[in-house]
C-alpha positions as CSV (number, residue, x, y, z in Angstrom):
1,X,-5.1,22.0,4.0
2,X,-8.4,23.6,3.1
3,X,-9.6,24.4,-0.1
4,X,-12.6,25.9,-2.2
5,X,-14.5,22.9,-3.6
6,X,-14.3,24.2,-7.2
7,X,-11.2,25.0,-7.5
8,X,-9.7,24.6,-10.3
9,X,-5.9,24.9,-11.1
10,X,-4.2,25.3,-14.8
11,X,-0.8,24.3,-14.7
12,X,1.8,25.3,-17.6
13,X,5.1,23.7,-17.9
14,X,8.0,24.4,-21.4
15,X,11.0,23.7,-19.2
16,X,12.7,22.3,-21.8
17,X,11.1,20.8,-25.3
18,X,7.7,19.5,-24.2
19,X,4.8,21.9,-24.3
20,X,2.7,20.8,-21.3
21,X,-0.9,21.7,-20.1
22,X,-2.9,20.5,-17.7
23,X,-6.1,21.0,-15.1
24,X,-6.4,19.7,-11.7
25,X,-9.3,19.7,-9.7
26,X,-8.4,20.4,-5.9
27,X,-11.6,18.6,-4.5
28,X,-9.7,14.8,-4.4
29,X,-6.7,15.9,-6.7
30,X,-8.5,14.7,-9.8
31,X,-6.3,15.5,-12.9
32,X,-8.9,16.8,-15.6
33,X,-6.3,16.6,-18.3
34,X,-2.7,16.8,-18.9
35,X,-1.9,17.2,-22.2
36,X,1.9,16.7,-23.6
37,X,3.2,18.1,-27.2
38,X,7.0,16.1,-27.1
39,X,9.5,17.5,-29.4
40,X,11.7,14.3,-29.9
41,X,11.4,13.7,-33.4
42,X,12.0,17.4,-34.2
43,X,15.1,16.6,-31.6
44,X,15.9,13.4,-32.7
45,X,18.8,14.3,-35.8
46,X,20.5,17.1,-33.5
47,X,20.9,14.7,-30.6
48,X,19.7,17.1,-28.2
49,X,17.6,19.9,-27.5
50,X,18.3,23.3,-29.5
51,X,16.5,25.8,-26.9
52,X,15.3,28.3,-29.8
53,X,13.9,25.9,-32.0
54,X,12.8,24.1,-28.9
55,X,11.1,27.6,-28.2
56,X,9.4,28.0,-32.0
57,X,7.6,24.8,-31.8
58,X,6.1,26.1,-27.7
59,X,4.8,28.9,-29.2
60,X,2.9,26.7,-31.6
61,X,1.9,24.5,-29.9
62,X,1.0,26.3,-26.3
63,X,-2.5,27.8,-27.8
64,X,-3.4,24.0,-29.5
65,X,-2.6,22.4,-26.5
66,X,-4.6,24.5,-24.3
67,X,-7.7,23.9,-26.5
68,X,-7.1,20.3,-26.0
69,X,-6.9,20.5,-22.3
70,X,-9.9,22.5,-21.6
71,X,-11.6,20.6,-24.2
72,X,-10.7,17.0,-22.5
73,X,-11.2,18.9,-19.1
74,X,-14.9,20.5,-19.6
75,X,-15.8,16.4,-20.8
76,X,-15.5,15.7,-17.4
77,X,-16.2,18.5,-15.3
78,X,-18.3,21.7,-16.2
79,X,-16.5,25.3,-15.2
80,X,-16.1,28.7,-17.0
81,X,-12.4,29.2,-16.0
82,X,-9.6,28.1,-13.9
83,X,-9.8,30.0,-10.7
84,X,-5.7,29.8,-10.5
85,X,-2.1,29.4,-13.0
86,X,0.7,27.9,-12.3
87,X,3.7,27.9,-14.3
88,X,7.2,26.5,-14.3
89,X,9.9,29.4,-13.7
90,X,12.5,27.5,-13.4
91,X,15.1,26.0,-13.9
92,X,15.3,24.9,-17.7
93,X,16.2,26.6,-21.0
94,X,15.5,30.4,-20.6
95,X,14.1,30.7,-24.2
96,X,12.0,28.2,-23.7
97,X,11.0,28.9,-20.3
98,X,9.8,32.8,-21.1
99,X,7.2,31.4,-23.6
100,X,5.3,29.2,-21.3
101,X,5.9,32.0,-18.6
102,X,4.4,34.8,-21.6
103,X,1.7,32.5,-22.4
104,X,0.8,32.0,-18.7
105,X,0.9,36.2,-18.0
106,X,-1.4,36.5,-21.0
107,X,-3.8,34.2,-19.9
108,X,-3.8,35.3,-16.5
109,X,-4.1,39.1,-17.9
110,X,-7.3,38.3,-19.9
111,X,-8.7,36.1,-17.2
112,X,-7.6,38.4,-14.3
113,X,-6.5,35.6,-12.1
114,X,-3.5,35.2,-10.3
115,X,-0.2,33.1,-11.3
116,X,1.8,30.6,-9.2
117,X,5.9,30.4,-9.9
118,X,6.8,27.0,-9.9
119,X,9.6,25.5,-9.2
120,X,10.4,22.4,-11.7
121,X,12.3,20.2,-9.3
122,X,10.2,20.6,-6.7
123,X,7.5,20.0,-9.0
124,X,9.1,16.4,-9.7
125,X,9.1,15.6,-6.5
126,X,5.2,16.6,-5.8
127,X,4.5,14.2,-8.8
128,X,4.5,11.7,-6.2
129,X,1.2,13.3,-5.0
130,X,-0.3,13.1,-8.2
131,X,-3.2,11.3,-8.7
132,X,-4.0,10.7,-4.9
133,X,-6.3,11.6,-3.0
134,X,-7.1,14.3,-0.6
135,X,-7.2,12.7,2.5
136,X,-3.9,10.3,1.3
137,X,-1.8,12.9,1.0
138,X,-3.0,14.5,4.6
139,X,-2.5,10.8,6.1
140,X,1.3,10.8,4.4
141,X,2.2,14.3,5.3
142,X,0.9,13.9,8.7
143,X,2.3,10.8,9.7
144,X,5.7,9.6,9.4
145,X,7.1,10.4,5.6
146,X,9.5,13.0,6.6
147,X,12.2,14.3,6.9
148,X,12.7,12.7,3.2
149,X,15.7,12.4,1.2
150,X,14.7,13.2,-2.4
151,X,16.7,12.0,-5.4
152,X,15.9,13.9,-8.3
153,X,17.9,12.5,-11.9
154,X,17.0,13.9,-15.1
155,X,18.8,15.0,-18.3
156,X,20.0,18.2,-16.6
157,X,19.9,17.0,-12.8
158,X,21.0,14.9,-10.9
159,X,20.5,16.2,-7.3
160,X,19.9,14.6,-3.3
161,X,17.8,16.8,-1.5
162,X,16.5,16.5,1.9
163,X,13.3,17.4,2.5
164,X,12.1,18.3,6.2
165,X,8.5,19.2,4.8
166,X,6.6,20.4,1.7
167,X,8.3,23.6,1.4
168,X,11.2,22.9,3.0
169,X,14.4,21.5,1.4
170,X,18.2,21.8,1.5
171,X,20.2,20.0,-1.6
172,X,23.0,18.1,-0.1
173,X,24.3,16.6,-3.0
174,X,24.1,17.2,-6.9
175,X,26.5,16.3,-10.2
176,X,30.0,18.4,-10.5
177,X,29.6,17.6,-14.4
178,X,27.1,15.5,-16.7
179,X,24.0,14.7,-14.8
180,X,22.8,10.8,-15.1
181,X,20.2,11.3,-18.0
182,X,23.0,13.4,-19.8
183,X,25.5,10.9,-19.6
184,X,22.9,8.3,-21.1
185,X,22.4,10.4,-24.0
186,X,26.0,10.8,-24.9
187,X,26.6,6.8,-24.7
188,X,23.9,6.5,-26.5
189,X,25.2,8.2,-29.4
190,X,28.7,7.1,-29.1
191,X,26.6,3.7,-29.3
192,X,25.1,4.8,-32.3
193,X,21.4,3.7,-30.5
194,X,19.5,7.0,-30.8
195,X,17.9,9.9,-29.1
196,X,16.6,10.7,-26.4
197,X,19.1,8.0,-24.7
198,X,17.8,7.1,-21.3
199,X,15.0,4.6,-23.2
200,X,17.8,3.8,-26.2
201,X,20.0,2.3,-23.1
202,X,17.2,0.9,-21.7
203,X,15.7,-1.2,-24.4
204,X,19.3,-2.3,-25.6
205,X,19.9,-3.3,-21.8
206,X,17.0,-5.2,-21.8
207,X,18.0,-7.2,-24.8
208,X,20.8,-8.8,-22.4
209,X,18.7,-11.5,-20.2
210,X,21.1,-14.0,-19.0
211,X,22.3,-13.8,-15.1
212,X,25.8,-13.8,-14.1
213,X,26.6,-12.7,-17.5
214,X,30.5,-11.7,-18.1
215,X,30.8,-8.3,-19.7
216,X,33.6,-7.9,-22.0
217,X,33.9,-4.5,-20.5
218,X,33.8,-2.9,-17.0
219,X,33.0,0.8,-16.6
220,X,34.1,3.0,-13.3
221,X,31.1,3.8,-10.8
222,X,32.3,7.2,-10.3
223,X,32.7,9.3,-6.6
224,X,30.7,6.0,-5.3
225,X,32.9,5.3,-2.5
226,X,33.4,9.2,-1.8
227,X,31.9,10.4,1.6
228,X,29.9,13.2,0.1
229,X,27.0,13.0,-2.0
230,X,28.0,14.5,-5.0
231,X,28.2,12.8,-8.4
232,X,29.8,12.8,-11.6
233,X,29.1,10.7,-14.7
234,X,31.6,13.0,-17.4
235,X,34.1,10.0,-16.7
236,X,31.7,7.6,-17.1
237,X,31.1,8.4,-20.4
238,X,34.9,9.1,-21.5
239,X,35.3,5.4,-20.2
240,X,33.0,4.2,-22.9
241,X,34.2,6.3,-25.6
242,X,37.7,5.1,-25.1
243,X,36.4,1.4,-25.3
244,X,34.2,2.4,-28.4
245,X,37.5,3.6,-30.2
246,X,40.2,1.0,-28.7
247,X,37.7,-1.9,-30.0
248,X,38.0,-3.1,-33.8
249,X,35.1,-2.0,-36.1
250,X,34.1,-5.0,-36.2
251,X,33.3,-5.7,-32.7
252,X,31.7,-2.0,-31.9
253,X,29.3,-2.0,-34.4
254,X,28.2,-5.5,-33.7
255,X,24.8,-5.9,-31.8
256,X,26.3,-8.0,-29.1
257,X,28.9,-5.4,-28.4
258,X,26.0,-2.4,-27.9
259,X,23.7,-4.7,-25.9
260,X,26.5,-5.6,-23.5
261,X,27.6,-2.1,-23.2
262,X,24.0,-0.4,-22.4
263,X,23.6,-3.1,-19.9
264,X,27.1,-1.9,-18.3
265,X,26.3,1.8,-18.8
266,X,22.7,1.2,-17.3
267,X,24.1,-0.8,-13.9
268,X,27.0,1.8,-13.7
269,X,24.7,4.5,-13.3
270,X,21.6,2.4,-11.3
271,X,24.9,1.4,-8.6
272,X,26.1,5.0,-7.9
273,X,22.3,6.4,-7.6
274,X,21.0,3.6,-5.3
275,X,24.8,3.7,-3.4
276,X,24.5,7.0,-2.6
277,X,21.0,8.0,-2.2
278,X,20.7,5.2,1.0
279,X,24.0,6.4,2.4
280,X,22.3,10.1,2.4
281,X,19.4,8.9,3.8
282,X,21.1,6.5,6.5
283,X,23.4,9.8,7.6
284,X,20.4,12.1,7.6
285,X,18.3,10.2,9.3
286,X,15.3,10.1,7.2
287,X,12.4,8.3,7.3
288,X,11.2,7.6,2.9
289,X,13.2,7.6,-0.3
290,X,11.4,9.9,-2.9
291,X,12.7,9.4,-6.7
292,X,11.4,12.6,-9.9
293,X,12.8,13.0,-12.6
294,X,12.7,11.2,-16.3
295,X,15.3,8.8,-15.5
296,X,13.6,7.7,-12.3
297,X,11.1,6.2,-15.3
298,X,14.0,3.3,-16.1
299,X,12.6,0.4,-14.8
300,X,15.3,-1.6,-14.2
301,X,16.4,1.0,-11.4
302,X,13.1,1.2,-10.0
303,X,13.3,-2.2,-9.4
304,X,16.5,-2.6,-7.9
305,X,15.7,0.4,-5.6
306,X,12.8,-1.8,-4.2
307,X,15.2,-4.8,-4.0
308,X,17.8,-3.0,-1.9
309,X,15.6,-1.4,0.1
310,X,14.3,-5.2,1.0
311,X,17.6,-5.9,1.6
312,X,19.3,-3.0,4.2
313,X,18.9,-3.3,7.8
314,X,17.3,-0.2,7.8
315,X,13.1,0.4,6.8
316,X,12.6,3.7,4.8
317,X,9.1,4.3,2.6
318,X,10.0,4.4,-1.1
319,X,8.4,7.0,-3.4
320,X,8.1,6.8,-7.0
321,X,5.7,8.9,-9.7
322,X,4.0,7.2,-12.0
323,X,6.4,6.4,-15.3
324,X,4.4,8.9,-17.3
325,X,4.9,11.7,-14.4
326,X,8.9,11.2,-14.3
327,X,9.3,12.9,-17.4
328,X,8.4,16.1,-17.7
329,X,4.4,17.1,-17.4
330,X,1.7,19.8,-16.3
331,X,0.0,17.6,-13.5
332,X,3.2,18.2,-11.5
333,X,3.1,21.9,-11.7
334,X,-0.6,22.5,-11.0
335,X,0.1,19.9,-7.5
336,X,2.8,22.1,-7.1
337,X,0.8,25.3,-7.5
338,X,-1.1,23.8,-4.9
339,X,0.9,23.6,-2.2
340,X,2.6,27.0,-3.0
341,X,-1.2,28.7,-3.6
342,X,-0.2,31.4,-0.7
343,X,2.6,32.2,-3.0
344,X,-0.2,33.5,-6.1
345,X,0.2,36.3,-7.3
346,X,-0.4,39.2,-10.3
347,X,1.4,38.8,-13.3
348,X,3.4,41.9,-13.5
349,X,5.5,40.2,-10.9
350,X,6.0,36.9,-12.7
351,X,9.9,36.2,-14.3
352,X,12.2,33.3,-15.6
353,X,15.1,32.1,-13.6
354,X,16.8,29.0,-15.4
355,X,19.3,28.7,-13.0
356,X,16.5,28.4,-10.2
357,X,17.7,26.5,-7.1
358,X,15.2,24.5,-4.9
């Protein structure tokens, strides 16, 4: 793993509706900046991203971002130019995708220096990395971290993938419908508690403090007793939007009523994650658990991972990104971009997929 000692990588990420920049520093994986322009509020009344208005606020926002990263970056550390680019390809929204991708050939075209495709997902995962230092992340690769079975759970993934190396991955499980942080966002409306819904669940769950506490509902865990490790969380949320409608008005729109059923919607989703992601990694023999992705930021099933894991008959290393590199970010690409340097290259040859697989 050599590397110039002033290298200096810009990373570029507008997957989806958060304009992302940031600078990394090889020498000791120091992130200069990492600068993030969210889109919620603009979001917020829709209940969801629309990709080409998602796509109007990138393009104003890439060139003020990009000031404020080199301007926070050059504070600490004094270079003319990033000696590298690395931008997320895909997957994501294509609209949205193509102007961080234009943005990035520009740059690179006025600069003359080479681009990096990134992969988002495996982006999420190299979060993990972020933030460490050189010689950590040589002692980790080199010792016994893989193979690794990564769980990546977003808003529009929810995947297993086992991971024999940096490089090298095979998905052996993902959603056959709603992925986990899309099923959170439709409760949440039904629940009338906001966007985006993954933190709306969250809080309202948190609300709920008593042990041993008898719901007045139930939900399905869906495909958790299923030998494969697919999921599915569509049923899920038609569970809850049957209760919504069966209960009287006055009992759904009560606080006690939401509370109880963001704790049940939360747990649901936390059991069928943690169930299946220690089964995969039990049947494939590996050695750490690593967790991307924004709803990998809930705490309550970061802790419960951590409890379980205390709990099997079975030791496995647990990974998990800093909360404010589960969602999505530019430290993750340029870490990314590292790894995949060897893959650098004009911009001519630089495209969107936003179906990409890992």
């Amino acid at each position: 793993m050599e590397q110039k000692k002033s290298l200096i990588i810009l990373g570029i990420d507008t997957s989806c509706d958060d304009t992302c920049i940031a600078i990394l520093k090889v020498k000791n994986f120091d992130i200069l900046s990492n600068i993030v322009s969210s889109q919620v509020k603009l979001h917020k009344k829709y209940g969801g991203v629309w990709p080409y208005l998602a796509k109007r606020e990138h393009q104003k926002n890439l060139p003020i971002v990009f000031k404020e990263a080199l301007r926070q970056a050059q504070g600490k550390q004094k270079f003319e130019k990033p000696n590298l680019i690395a931008v997320t390809v895909g997957p994501g929204l294509e609209p949205c995708l193509w102007t961080g991708v234009n943005f990035a050939k520009e740059l690179a075209q006025k600069l003359n220096l080479p681009i990096i495709p990134v992969n988002h997902i495996e982006a999420h995962i190299l979060s993990n990395f972020v933030n460490k230092k050189l010689q950590t992340i040589n002692y980790k690769i080199k010792t016994n971290l893989f193979p690794a079975l990564c769980l990546v759970v977003s808003g529009g993934h929810t995947q297993l993938i086992l991971m024999k190396k940096v490089g090298k991955y095979k998905i052996i499980g993902e959603t056959r419908d709603d992925a986990a942080g899309e099923c959170f966002d439709k409760t949440a409306r039904i629940l009338g508690l906001g966007y985006p819904g993954g933190p709306a669940i969250e809080a309202e769950a948190a609300k709920l403090k008593t042990k041993n506490y008898q719901l007045i509902t139930n939900l399905p865990r869906p495909m958790i007793r299923q030998k494969n490790y697919d999921f599915s969380f569509s049923g899920l949320k038609t569970a809850v939007l049957y209760d919504f409608k069966n209960k009287p008005r006055n009992v759904r729109t009560s606080k006690k009523y939401k509370i109880e059923m963001a704790k049940e919607i939360q747990q649901a989703v936390i059991d069928v994650l943690i169930k299946k992601t220690i089964k995969a990694a039990k049947d494939f023999n590996a050695r750490s658990i690593i967790l991307g992705g924004g709803v990998t930021a809930n705490q309550e099933l970061r802790k419960q991972f951590n409890y379980k894991l205390k709990t099997i008959n079975y030791k496995l290393n647990l990974l998990v990104p800093s909360k404010n590199l589960c969602t999505d970010n530019a430290s993750m690409v340029t870490m990314s971009g590292y790894f995949n340097r060897k893959k650098a290259t004009t911009f001519e040859n630089i495209s969107v997929n936003a179906n990409l697989k890992i």
